[in-house]
C-alpha positions in Angstrom: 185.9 -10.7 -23.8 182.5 -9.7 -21.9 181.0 -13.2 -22.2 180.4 -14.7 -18.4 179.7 -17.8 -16.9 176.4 -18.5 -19.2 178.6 -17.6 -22.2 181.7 -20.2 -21.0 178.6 -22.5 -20.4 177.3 -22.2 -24.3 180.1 -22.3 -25.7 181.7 -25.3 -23.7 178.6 -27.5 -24.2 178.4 -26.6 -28.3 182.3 -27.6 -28.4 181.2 -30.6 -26.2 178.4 -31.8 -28.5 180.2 -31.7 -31.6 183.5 -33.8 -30.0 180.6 -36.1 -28.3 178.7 -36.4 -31.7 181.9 -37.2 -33.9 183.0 -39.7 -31.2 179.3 -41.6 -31.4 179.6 -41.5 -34.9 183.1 -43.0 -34.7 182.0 -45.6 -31.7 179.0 -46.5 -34.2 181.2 -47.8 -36.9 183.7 -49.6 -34.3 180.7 -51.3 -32.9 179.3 -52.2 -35.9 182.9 -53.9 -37.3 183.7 -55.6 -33.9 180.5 -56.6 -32.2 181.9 -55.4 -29.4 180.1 -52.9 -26.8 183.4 -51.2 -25.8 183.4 -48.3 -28.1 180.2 -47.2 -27.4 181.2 -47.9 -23.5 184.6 -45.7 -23.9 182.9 -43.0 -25.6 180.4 -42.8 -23.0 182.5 -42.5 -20.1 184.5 -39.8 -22.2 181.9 -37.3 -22.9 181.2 -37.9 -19.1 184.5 -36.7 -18.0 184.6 -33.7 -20.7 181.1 -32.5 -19.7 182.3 -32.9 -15.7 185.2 -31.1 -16.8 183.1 -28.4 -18.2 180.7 -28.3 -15.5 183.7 -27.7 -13.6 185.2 -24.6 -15.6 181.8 -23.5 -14.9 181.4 -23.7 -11.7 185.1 -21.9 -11.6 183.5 -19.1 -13.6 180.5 -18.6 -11.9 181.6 -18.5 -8.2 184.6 -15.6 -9.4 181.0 -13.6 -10.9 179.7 -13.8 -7.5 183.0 -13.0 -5.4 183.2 -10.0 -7.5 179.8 -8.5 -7.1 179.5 -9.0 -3.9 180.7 -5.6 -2.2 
């Protein structure tokens, strides 16, 4: 429980690449059945809101580092 805002930032963006990696993987087959650019359009814009939403958590962290060592 001593990890900080670096540690929240590892371990969000490992979990992030392996969620963002399955979904390409998963977008790649869609695309290839339908011909269709959507999946690889919808799985874009969702690793964009997860890794905002980590940037986010974050930012969160970091700022409560600072507050608290500042005397």
């Amino acid at each position: 429980h001593h990890g900080g805002s670096l540690a929240k930032a590892a371990l969000l963006s490992a979990r992030n690449d392996v969620f963002a990696n399955v979904a390409i993987i998963a977008a790649g087959f869609l695309t290839a059945a339908t011909f269709s650019p959507w999946p690889d359009l919808a799985v874009g814009i969702g690793i964009a809101v997860i890794n905002a939403g980590a940037g986010r958590e974050v930012f969160i962290a970091a700022r409560s580092e600072r507050l608290g060592a500042e005397p």
